[in-house]
mmCIF file of the N, C-alpha and C atoms, coordinates in Angstrom:
data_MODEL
# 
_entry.id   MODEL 
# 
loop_
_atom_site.group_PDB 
_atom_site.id 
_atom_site.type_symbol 
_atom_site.label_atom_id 
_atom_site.label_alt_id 
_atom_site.label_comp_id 
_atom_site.label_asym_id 
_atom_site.label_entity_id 
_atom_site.label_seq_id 
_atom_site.pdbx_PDB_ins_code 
_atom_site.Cartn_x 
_atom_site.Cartn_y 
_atom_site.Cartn_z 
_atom_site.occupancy 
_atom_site.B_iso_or_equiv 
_atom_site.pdbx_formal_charge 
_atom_site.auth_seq_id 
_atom_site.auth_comp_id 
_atom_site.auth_asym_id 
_atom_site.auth_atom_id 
_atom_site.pdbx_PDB_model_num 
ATOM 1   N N  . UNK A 1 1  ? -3.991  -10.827 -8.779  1.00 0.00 ? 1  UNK A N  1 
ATOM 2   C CA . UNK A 1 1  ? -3.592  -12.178 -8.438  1.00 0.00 ? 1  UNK A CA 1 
ATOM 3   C C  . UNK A 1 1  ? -2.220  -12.462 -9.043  1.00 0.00 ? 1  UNK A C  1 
ATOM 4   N N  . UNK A 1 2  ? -1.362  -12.913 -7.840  1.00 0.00 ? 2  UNK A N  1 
ATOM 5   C CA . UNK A 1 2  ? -0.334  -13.769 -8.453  1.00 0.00 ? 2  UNK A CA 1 
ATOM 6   C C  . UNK A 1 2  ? -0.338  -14.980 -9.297  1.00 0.00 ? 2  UNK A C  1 
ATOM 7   N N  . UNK A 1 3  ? -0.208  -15.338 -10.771 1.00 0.00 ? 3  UNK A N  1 
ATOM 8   C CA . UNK A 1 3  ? -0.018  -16.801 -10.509 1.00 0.00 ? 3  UNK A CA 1 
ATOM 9   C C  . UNK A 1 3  ? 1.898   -16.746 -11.534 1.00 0.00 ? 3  UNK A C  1 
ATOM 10  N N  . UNK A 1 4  ? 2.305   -17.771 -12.032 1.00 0.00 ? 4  UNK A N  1 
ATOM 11  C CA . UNK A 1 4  ? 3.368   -18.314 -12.403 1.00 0.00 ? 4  UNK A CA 1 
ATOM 12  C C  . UNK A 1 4  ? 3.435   -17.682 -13.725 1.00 0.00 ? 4  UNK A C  1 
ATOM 13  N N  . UNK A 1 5  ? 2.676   -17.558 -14.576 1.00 0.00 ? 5  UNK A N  1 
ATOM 14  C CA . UNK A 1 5  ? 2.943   -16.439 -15.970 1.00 0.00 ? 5  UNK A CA 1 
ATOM 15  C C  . UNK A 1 5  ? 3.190   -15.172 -15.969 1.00 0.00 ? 5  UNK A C  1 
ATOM 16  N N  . UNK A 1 6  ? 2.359   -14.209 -14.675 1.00 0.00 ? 6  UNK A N  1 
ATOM 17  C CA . UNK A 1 6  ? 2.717   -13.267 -14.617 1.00 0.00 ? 6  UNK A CA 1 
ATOM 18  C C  . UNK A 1 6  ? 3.721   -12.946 -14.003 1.00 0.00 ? 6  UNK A C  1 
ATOM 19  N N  . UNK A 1 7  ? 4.632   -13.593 -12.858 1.00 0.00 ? 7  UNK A N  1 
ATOM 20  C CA . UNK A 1 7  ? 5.937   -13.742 -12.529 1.00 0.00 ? 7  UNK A CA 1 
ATOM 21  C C  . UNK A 1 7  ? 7.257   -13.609 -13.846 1.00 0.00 ? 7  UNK A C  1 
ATOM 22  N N  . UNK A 1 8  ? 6.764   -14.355 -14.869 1.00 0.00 ? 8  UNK A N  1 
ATOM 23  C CA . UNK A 1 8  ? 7.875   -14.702 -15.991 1.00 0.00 ? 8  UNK A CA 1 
ATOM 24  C C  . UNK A 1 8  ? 8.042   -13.031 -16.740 1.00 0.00 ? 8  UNK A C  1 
ATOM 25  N N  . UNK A 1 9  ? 6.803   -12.168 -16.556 1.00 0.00 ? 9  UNK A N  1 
ATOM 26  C CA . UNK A 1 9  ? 6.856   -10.746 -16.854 1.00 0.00 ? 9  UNK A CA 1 
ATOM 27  C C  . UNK A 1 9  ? 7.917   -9.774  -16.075 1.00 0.00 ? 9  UNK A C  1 
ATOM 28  N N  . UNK A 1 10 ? 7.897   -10.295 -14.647 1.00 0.00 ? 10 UNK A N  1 
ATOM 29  C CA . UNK A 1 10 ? 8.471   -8.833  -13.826 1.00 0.00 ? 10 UNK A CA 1 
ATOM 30  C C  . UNK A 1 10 ? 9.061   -10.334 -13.133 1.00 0.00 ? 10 UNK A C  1 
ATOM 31  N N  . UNK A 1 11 ? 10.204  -10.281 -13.769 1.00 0.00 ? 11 UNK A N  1 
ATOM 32  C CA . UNK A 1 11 ? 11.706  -10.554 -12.714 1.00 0.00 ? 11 UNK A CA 1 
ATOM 33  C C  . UNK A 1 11 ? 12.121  -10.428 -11.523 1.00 0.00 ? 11 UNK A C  1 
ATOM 34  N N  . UNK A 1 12 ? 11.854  -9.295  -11.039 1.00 0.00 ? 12 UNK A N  1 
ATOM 35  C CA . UNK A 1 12 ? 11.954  -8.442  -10.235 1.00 0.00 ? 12 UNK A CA 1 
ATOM 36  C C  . UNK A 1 12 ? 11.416  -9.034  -8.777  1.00 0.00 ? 12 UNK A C  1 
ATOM 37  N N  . UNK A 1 13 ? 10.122  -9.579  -9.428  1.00 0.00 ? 13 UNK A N  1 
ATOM 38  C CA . UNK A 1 13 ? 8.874   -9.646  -8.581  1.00 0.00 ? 13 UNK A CA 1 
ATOM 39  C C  . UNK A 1 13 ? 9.249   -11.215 -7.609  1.00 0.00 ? 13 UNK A C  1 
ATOM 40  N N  . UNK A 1 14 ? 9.648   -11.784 -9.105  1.00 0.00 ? 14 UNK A N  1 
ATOM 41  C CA . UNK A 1 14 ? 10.015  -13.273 -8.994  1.00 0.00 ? 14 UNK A CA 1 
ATOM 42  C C  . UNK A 1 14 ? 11.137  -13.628 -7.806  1.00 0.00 ? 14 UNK A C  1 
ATOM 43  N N  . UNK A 1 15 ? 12.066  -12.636 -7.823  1.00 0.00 ? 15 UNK A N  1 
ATOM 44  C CA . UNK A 1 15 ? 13.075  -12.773 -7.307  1.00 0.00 ? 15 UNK A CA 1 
ATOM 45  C C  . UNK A 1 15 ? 12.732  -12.199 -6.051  1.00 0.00 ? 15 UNK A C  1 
ATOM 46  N N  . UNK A 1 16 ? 11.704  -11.509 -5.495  1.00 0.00 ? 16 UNK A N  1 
ATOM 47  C CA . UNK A 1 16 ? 11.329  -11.104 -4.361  1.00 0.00 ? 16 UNK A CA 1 
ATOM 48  C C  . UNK A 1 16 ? 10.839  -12.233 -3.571  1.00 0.00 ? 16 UNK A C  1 
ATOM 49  N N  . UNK A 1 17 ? 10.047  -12.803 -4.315  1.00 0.00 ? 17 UNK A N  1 
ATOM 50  C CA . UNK A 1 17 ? 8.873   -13.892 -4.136  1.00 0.00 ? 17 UNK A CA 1 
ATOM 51  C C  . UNK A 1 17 ? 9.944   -15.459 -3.363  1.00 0.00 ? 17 UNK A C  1 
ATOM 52  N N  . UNK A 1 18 ? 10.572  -15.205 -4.045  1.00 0.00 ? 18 UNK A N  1 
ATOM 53  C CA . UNK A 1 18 ? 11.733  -16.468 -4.069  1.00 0.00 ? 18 UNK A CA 1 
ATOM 54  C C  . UNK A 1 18 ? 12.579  -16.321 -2.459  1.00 0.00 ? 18 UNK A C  1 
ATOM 55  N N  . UNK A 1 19 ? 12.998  -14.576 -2.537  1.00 0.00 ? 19 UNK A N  1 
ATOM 56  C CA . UNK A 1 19 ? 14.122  -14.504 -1.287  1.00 0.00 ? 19 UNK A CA 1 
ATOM 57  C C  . UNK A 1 19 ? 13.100  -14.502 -0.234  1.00 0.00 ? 19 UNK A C  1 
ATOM 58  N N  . UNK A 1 20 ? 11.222  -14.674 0.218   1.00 0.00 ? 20 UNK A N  1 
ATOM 59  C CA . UNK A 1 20 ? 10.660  -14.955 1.463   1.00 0.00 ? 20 UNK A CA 1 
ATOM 60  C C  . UNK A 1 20 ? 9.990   -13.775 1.379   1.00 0.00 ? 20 UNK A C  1 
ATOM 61  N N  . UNK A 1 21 ? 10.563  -12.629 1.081   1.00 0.00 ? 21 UNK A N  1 
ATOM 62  C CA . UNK A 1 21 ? 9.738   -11.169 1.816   1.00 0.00 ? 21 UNK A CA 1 
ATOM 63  C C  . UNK A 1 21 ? 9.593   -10.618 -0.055  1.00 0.00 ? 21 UNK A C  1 
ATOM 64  N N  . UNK A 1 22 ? 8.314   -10.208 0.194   1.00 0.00 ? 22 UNK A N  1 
ATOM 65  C CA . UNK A 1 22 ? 7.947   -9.246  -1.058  1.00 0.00 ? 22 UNK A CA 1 
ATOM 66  C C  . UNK A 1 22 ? 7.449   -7.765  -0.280  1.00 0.00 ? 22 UNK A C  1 
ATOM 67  N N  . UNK A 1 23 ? 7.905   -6.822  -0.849  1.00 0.00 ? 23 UNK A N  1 
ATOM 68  C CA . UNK A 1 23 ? 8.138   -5.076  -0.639  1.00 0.00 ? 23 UNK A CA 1 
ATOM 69  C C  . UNK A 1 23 ? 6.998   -4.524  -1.235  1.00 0.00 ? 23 UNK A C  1 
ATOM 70  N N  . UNK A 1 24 ? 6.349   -4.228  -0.331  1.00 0.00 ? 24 UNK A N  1 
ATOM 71  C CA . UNK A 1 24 ? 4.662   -3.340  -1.506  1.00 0.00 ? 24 UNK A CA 1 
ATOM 72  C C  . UNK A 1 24 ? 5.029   -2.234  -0.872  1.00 0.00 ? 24 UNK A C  1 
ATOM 73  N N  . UNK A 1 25 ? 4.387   -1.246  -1.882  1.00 0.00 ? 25 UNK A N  1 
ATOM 74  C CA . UNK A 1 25 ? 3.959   0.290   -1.559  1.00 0.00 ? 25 UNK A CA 1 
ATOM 75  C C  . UNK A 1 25 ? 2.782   0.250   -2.020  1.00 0.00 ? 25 UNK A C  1 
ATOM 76  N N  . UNK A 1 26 ? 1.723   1.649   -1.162  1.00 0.00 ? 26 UNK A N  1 
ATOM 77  C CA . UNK A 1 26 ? 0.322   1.711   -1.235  1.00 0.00 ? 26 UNK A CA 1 
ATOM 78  C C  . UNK A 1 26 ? 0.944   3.593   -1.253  1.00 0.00 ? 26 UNK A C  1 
ATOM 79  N N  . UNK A 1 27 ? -0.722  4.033   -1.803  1.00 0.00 ? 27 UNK A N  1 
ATOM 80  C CA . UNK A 1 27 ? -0.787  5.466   -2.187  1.00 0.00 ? 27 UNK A CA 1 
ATOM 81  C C  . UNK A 1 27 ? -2.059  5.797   -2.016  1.00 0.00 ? 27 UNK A C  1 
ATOM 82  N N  . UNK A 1 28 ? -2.688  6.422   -1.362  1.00 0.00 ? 28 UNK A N  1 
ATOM 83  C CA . UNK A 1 28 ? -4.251  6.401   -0.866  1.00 0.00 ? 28 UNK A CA 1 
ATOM 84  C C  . UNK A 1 28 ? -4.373  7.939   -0.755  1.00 0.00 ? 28 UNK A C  1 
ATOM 85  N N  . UNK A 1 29 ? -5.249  8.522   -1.269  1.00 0.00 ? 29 UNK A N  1 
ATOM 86  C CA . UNK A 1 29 ? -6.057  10.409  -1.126  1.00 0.00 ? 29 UNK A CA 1 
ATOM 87  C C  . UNK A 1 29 ? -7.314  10.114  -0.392  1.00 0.00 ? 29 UNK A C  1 
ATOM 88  N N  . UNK A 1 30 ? -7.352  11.039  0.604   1.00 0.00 ? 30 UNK A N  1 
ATOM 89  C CA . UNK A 1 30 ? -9.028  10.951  0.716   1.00 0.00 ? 30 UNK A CA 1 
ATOM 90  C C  . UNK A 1 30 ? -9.001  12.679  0.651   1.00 0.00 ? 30 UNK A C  1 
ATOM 91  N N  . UNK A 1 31 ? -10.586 12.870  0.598   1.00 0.00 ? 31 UNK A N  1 
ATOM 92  C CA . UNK A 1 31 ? -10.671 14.509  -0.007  1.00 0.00 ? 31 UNK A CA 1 
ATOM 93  C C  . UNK A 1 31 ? -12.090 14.409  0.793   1.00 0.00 ? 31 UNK A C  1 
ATOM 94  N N  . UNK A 1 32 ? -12.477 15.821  1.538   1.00 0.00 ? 32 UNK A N  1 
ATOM 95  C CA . UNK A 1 32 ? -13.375 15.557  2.428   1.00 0.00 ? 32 UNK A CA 1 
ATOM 96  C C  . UNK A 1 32 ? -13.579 17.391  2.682   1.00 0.00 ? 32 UNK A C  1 
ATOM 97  N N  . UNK A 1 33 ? -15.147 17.354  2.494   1.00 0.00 ? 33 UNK A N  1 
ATOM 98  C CA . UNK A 1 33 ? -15.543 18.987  2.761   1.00 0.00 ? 33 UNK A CA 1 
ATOM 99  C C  . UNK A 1 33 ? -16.126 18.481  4.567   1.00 0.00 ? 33 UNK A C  1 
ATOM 100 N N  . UNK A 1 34 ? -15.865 19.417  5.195   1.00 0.00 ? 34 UNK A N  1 
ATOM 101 C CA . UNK A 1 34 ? -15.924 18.857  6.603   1.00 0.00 ? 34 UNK A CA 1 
ATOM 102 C C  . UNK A 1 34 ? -17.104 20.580  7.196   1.00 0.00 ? 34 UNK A C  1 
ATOM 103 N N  . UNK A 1 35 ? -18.132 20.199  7.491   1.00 0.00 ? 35 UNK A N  1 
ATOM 104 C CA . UNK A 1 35 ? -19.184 21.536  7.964   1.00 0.00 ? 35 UNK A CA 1 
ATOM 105 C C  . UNK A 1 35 ? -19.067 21.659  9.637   1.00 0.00 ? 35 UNK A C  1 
ATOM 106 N N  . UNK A 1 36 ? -19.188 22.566  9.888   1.00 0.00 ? 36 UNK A N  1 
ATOM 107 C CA . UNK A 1 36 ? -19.222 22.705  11.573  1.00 0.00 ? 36 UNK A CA 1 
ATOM 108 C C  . UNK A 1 36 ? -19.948 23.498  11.923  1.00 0.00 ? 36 UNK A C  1 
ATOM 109 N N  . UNK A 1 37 ? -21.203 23.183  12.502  1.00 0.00 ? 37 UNK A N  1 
ATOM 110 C CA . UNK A 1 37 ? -22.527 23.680  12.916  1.00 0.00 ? 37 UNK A CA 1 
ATOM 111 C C  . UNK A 1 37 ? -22.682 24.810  11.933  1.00 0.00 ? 37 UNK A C  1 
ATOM 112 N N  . UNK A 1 38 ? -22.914 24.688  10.717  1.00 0.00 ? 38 UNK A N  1 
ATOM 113 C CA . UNK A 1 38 ? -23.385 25.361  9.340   1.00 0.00 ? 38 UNK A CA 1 
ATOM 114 C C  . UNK A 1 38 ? -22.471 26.600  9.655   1.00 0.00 ? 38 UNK A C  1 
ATOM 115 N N  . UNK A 1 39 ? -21.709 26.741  10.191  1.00 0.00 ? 39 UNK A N  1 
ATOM 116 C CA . UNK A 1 39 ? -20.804 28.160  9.990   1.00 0.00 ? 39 UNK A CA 1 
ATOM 117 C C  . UNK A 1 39 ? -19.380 27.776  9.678   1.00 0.00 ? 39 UNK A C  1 
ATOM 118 N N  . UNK A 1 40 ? -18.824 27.370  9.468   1.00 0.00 ? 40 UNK A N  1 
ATOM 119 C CA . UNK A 1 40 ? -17.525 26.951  9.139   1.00 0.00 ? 40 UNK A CA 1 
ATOM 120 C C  . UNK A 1 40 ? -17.641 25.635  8.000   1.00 0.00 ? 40 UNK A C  1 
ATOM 121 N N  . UNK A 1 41 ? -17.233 25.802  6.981   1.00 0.00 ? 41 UNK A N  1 
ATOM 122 C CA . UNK A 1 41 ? -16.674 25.065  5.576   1.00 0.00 ? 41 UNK A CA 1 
ATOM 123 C C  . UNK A 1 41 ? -15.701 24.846  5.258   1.00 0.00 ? 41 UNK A C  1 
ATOM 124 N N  . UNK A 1 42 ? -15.329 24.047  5.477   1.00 0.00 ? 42 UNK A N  1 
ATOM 125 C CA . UNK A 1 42 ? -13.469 23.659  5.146   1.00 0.00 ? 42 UNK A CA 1 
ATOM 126 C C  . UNK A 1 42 ? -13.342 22.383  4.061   1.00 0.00 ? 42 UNK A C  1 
ATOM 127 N N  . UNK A 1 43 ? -12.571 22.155  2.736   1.00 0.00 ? 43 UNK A N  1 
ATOM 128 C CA . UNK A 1 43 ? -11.999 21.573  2.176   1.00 0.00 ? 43 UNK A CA 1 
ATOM 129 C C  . UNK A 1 43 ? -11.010 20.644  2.392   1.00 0.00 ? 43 UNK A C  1 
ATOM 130 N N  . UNK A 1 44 ? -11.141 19.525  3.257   1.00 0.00 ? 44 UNK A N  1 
ATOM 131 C CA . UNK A 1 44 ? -9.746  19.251  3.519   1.00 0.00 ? 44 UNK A CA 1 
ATOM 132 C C  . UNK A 1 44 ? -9.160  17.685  2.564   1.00 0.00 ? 44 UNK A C  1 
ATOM 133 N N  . UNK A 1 45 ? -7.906  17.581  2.985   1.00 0.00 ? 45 UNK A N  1 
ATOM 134 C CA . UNK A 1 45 ? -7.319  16.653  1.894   1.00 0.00 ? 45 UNK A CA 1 
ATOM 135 C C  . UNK A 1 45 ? -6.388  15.497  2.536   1.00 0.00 ? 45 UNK A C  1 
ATOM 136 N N  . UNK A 1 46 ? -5.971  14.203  2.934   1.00 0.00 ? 46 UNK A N  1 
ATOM 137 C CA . UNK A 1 46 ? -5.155  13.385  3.383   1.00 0.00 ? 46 UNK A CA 1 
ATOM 138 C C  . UNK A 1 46 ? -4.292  12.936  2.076   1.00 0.00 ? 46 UNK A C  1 
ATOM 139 N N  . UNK A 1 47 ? -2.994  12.906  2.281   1.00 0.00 ? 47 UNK A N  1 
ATOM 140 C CA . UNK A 1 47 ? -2.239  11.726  1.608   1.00 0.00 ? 47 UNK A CA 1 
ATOM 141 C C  . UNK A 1 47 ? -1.509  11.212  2.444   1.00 0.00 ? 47 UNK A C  1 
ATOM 142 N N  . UNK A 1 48 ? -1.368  9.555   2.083   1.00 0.00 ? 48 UNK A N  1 
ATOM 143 C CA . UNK A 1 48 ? -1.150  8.252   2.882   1.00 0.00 ? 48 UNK A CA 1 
ATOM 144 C C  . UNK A 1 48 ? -0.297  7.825   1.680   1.00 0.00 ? 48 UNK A C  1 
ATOM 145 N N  . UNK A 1 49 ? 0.994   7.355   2.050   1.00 0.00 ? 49 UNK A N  1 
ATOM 146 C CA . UNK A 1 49 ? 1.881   6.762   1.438   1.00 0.00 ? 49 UNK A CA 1 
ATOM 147 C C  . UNK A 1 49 ? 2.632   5.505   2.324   1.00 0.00 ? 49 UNK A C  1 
ATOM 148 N N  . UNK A 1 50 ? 2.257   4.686   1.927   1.00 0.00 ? 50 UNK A N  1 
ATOM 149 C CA . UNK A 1 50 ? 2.723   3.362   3.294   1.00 0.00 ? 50 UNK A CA 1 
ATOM 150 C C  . UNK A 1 50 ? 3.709   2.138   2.151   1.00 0.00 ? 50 UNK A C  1 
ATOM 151 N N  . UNK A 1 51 ? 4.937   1.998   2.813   1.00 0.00 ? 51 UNK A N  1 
ATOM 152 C CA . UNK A 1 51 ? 5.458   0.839   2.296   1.00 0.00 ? 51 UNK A CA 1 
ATOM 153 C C  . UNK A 1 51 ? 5.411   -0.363  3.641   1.00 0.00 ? 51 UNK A C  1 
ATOM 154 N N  . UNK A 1 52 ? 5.515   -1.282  3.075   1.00 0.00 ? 52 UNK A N  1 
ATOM 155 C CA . UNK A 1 52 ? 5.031   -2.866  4.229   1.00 0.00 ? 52 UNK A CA 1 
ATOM 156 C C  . UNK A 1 52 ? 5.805   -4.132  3.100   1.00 0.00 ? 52 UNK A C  1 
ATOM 157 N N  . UNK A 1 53 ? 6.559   -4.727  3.955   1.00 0.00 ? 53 UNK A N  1 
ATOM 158 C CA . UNK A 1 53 ? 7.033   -6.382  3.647   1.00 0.00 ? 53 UNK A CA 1 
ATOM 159 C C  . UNK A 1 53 ? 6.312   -7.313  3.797   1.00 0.00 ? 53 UNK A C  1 
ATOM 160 N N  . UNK A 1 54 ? 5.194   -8.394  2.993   1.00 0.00 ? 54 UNK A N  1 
ATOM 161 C CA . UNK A 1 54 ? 4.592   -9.125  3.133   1.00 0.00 ? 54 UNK A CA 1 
ATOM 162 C C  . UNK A 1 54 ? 6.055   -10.451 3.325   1.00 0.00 ? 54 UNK A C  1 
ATOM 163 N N  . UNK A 1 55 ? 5.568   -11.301 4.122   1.00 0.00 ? 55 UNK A N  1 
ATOM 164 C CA . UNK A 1 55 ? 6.399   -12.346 4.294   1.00 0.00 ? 55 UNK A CA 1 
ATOM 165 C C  . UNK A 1 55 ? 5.726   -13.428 3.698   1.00 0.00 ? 55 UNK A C  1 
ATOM 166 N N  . UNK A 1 56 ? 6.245   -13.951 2.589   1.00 0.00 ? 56 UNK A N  1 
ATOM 167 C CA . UNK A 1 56 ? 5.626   -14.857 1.688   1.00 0.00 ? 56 UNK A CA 1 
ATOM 168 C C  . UNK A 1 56 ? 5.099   -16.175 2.743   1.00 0.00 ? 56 UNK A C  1 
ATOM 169 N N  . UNK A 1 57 ? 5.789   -16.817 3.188   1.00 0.00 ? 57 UNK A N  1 
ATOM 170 C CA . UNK A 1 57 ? 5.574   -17.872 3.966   1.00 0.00 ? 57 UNK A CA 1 
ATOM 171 C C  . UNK A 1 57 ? 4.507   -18.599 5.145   1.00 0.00 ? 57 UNK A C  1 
ATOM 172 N N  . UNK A 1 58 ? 4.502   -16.803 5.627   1.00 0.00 ? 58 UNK A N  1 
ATOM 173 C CA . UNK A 1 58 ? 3.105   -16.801 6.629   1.00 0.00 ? 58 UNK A CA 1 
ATOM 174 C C  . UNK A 1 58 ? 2.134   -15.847 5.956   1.00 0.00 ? 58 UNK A C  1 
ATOM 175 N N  . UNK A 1 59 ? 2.425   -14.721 4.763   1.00 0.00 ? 59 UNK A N  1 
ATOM 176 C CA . UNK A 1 59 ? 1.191   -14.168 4.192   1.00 0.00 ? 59 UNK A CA 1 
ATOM 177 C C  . UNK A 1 59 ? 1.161   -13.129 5.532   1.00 0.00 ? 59 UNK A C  1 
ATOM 178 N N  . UNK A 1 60 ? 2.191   -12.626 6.050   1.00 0.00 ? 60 UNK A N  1 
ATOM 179 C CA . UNK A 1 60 ? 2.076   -11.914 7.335   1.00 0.00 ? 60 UNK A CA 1 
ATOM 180 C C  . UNK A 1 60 ? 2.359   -10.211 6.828   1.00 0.00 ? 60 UNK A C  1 
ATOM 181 N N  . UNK A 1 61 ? 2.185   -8.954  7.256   1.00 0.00 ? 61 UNK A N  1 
ATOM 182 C CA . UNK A 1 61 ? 2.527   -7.686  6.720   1.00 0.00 ? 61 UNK A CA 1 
ATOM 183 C C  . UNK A 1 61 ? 3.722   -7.508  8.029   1.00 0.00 ? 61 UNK A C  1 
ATOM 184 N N  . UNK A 1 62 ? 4.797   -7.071  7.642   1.00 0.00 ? 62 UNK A N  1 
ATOM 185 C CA . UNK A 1 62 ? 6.236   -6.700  8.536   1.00 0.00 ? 62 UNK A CA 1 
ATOM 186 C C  . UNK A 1 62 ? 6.960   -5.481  7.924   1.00 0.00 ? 62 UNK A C  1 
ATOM 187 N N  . UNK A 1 63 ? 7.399   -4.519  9.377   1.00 0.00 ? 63 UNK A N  1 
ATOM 188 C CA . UNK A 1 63 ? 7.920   -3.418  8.729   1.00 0.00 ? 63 UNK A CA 1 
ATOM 189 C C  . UNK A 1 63 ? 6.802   -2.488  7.796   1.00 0.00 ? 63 UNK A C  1 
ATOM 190 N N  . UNK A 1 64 ? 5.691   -1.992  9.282   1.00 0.00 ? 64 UNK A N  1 
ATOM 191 C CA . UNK A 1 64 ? 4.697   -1.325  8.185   1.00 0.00 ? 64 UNK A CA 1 
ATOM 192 C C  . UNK A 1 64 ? 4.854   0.285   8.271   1.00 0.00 ? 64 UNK A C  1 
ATOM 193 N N  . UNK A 1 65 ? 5.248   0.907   7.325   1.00 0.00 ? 65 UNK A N  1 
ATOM 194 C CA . UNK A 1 65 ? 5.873   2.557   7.665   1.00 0.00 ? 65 UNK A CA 1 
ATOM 195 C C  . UNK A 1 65 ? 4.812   3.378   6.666   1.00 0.00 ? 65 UNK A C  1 
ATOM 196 N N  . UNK A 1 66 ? 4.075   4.552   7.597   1.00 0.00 ? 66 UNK A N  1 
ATOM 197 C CA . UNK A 1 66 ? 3.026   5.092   6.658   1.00 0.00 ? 66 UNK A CA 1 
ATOM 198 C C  . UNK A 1 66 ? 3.361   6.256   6.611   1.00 0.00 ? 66 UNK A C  1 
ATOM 199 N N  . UNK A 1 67 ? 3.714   7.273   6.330   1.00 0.00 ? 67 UNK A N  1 
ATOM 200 C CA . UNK A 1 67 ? 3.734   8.987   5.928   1.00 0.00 ? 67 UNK A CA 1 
ATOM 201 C C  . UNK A 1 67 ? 2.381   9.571   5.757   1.00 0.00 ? 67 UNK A C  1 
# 
């Protein structure tokens, strides 16, 4: 949660908050043993790296780019 004390910590944040658009990044693994009709076993692995502009005003996600 945002509120007004933790703003006075990260500057940064404040000043995002202020110009309309705040900049998030997300980082997500999923890890997954995947079977195929009991003869095939595979290990497999995703990484998801997504940055997105929340627009303070409408609480809207803009500019959503995932890798």
């Amino acid at each position: 949660m945002v509120s007004p004390t933790n703003l006075a910590s990260n500057s940064q944040m404040a000043i995002d908050i202020s110009s309309g658009v705040l900049p998030l990044t997300s980082q997500s693994e999923l890890n997954a043993k995947v079977e195929l009709m009991l003869v095939f076993k595979k290990k497999k692995a995703i990484d998801l790296n997504c940055t997105m502009d929340v627009v303070v005003s409408s609480q809207e996600l803009q500019t959503v780019q995932c890798n």
